[in-house]
C-alpha positions as CSV (number, residue, x, y, z in Angstrom):
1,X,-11.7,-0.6,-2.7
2,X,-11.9,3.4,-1.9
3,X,-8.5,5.0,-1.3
4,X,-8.4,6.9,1.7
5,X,-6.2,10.3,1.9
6,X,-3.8,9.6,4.5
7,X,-3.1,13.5,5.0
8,X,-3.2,17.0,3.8
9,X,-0.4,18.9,2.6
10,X,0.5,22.1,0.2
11,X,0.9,21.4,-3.1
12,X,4.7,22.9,-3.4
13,X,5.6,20.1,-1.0
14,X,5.1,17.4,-3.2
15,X,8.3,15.8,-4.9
16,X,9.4,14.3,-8.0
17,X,6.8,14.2,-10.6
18,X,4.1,14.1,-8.0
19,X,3.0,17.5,-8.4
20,X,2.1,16.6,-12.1
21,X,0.2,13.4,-10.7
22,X,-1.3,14.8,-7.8
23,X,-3.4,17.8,-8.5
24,X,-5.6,19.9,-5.9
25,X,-7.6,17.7,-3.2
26,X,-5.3,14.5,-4.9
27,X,-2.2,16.6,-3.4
28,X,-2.7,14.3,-0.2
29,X,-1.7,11.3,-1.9
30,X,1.1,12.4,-2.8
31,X,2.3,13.9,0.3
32,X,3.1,11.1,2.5
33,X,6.4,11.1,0.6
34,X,9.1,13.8,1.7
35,X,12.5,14.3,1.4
36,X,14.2,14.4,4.8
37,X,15.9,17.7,6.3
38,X,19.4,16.4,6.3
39,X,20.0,18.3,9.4
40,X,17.4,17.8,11.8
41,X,15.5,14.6,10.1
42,X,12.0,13.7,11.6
43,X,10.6,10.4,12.4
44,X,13.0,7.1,13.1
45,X,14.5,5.2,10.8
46,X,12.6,2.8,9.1
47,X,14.6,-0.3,10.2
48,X,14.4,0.4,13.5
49,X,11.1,1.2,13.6
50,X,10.3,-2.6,12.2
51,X,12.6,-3.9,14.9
52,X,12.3,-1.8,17.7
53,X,9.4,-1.2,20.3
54,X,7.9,1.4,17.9
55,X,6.1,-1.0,15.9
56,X,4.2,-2.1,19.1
57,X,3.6,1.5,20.3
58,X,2.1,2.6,17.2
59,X,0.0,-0.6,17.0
60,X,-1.1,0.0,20.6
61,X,-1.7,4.5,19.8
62,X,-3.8,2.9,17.0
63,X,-6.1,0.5,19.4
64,X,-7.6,3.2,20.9
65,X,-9.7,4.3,17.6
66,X,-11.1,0.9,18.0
67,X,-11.7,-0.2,22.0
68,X,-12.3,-3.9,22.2
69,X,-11.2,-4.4,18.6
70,X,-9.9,-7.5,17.7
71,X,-5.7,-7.2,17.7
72,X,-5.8,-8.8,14.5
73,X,-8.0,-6.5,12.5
74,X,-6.2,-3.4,13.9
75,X,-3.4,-4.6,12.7
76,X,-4.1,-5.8,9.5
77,X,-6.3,-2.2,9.1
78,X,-2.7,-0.4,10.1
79,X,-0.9,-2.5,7.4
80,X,-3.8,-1.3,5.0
81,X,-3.1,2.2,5.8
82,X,0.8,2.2,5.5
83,X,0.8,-0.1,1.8
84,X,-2.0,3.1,0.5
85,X,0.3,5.6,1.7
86,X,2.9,4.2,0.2
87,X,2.1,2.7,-2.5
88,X,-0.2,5.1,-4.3
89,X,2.2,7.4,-5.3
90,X,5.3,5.3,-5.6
91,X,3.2,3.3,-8.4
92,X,1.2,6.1,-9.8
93,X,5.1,7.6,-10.6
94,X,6.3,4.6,-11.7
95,X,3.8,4.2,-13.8
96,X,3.6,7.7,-15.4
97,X,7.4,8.0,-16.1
98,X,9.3,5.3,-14.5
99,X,10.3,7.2,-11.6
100,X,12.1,5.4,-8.8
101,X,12.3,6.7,-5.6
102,X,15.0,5.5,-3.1
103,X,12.3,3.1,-0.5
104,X,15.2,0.7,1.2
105,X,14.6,0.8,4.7
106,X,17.8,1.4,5.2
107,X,17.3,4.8,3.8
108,X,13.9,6.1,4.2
109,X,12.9,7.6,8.0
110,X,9.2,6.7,8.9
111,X,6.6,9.2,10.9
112,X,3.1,8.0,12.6
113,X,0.6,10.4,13.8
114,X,-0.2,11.0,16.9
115,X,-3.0,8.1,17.1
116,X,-0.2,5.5,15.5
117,X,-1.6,5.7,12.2
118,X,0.8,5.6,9.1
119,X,1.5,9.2,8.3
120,X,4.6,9.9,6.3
121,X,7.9,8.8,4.7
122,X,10.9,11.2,4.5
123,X,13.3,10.1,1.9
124,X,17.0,10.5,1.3
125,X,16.6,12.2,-1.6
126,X,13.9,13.0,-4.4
127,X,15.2,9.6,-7.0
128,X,15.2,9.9,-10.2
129,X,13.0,9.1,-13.4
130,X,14.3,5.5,-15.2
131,X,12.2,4.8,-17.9
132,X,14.2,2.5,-20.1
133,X,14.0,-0.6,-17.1
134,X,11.5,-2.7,-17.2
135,X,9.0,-3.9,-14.3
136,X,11.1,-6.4,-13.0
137,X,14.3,-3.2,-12.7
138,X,12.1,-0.8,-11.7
139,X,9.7,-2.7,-9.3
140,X,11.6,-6.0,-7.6
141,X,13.3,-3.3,-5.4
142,X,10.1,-2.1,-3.9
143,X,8.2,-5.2,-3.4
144,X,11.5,-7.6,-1.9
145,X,13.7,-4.5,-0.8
146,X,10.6,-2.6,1.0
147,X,7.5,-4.8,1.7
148,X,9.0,-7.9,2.7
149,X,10.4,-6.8,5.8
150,X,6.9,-4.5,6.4
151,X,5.2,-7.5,5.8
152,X,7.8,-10.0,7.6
153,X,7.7,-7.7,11.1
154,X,3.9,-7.3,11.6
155,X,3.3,-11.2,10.4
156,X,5.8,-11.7,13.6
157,X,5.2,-9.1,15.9
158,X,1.2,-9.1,15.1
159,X,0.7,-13.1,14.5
160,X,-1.0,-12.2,11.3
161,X,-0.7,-14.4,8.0
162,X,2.1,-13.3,5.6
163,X,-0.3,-14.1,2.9
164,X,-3.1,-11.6,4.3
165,X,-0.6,-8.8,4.2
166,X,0.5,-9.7,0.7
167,X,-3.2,-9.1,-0.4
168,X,-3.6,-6.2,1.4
169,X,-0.5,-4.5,-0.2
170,X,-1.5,-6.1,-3.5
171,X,-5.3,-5.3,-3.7
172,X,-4.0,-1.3,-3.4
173,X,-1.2,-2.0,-6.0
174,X,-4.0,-3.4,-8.4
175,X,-6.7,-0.8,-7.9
176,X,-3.8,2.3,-7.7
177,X,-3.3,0.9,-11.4
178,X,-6.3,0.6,-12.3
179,X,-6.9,4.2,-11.9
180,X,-3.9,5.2,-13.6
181,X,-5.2,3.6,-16.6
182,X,-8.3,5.5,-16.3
183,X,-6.7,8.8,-16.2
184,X,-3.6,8.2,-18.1
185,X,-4.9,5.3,-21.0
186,X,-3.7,2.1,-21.6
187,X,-0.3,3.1,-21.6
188,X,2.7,0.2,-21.8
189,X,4.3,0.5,-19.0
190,X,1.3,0.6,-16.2
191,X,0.2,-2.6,-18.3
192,X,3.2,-3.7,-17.6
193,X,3.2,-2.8,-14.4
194,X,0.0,-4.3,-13.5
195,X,1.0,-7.6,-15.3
196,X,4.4,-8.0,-13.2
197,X,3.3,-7.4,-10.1
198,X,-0.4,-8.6,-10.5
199,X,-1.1,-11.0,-12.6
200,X,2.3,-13.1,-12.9
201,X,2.8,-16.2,-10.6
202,X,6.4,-16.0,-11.2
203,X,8.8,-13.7,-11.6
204,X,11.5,-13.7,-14.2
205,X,13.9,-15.5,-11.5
206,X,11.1,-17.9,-10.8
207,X,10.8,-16.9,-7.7
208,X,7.0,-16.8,-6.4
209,X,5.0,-13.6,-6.6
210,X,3.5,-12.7,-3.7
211,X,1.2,-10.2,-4.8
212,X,0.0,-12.6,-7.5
213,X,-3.8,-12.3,-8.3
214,X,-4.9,-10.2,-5.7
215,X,-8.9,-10.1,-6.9
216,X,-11.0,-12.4,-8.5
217,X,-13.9,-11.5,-10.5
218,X,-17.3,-13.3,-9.5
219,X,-20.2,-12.7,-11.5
220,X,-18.8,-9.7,-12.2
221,X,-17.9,-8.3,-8.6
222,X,-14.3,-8.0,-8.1
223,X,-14.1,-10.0,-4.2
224,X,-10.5,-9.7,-2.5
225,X,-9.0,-13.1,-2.5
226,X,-8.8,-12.6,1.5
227,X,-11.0,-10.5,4.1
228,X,-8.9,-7.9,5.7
229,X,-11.1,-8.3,8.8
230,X,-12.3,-5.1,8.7
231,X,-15.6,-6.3,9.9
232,X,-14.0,-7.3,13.0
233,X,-13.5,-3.3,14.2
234,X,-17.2,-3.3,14.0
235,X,-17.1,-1.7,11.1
236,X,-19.1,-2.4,7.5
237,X,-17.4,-4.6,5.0
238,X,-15.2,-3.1,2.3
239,X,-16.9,-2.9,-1.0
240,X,-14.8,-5.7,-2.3
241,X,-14.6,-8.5,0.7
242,X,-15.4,-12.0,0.1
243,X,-17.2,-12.6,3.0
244,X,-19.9,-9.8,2.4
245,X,-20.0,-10.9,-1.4
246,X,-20.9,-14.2,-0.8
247,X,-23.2,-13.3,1.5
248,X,-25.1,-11.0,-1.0
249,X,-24.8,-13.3,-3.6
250,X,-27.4,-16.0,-1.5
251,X,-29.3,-13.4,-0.6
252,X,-29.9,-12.9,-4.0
253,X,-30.2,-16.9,-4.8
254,X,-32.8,-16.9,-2.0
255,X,-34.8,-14.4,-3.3
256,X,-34.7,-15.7,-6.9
């Protein structure tokens, strides 16, 4: 999976340790996380975005990239877009120094671009590095106090499979760590990171995980455990979708 930039920003207006993470080009990764302007905020609150008719609105700005398109696969291509903007640099922090920053809906305001697309989260405040939690402390919050209700309002308002959305969010959690162990080394905690929320069934309050097992690896391809339907905006498959892996796979039993 390639990790799109979801915009461009000056480097000073990164926060927390993301100007450490985020160098140069990077510095649009880190940039769709802001601290508000307690005075005249931008955006609407999250909640009431999820709830409101601004979820629809932004689905429908969205459409128009993609006339015809299939409602499903612009949706599921949004959710895509919001989990990277998020969640690359929320992990990537997380990861580097244990940084939390404050995601509840309740207290984070939400801004789409002008076509609908995902574009920016404006925080209460900057949070604050806690490296002595552990995965579970550190990353419950985000997952159950964040995604579920992302994930619980398109799966209602878009018809789209809870599961689907899981896998989206969770295939960008597992390659965002991925690449921080490239560029930082096998570090504990993004092991351990990558082990809670990837690669556990069950968390430590035996409740399922969601985000469990994201990928597969088939003769040595990693293949999403579901297609986002990308390939449904008449678009090429991603590098990592099931459906074009299989495909190529007998193609290449037919030729051998």
């Amino acid at each position: 999976m390639t990790m799109s930039l979801p915009l461009h920003a000056p480097h000073h207006c990164l926060i927390g340790p993301l100007p450490q993470l985020f160098h140069g080009e990077l510095a649009a990764y880190g940039a769709a996380l802001a601290v508000a302007e307690p005075t005249a905020p931008a955006g609407i609150a999250l909640e009431a975005f999820l709830d409101g008719p601004q979820l629809p609105a932004a689905l429908a700005r969205f459409a128009l990239r993609f006339p015809g398109a299939h409602p499903k696969a612009l949706a599921s291509t949004w959710s895509k877009l919001y989990f990277n903007a998020l969640l690359v640099p929320v992990l990537a922090a997380s990861a580097a120094c244990g940084w939390r920053f404050p995601l509840a809906p309740g207290r984070v305001r939400f801004l789409a671009a002008a076509d609908g697309a995902p574009l920016r989260f404006l925080l209460e405040d900057a949070g604050a590095a806690s490296p002595d939690l552990d995965s579970a402390a550190r990353l419950q919050p985000l997952v159950r106090g964040h995604l579920a209700p992302v994930v619980d309002a398109l799966a209602r308002q878009c018809r789209l499979a809870p599961r689907l959305l899981w896998n989206n969010a969770a295939v960008i959690a597992e390659e965002t760590l991925l690449q921080c162990q490239m560029l930082m080394g096998s570090q504990p905690r993004i092991a351990a990171d990558l082990a809670f929320l990837c690669a556990s069934a069950q968390w430590p309050d035996r409740l399922a995980n969601p985000m469990h097992q994201p990928t597969r690896l088939v003769a040595n391809v990693r293949q999403r455990q579901l297609c986002c339907l990308r390939y449904r905006l008449r678009l090429d498959f991603c590098a990592d979708c099931p459906l074009d892996c299989r495909q190529r796979q007998a193609a290449q039993r037919n030729l051998s």
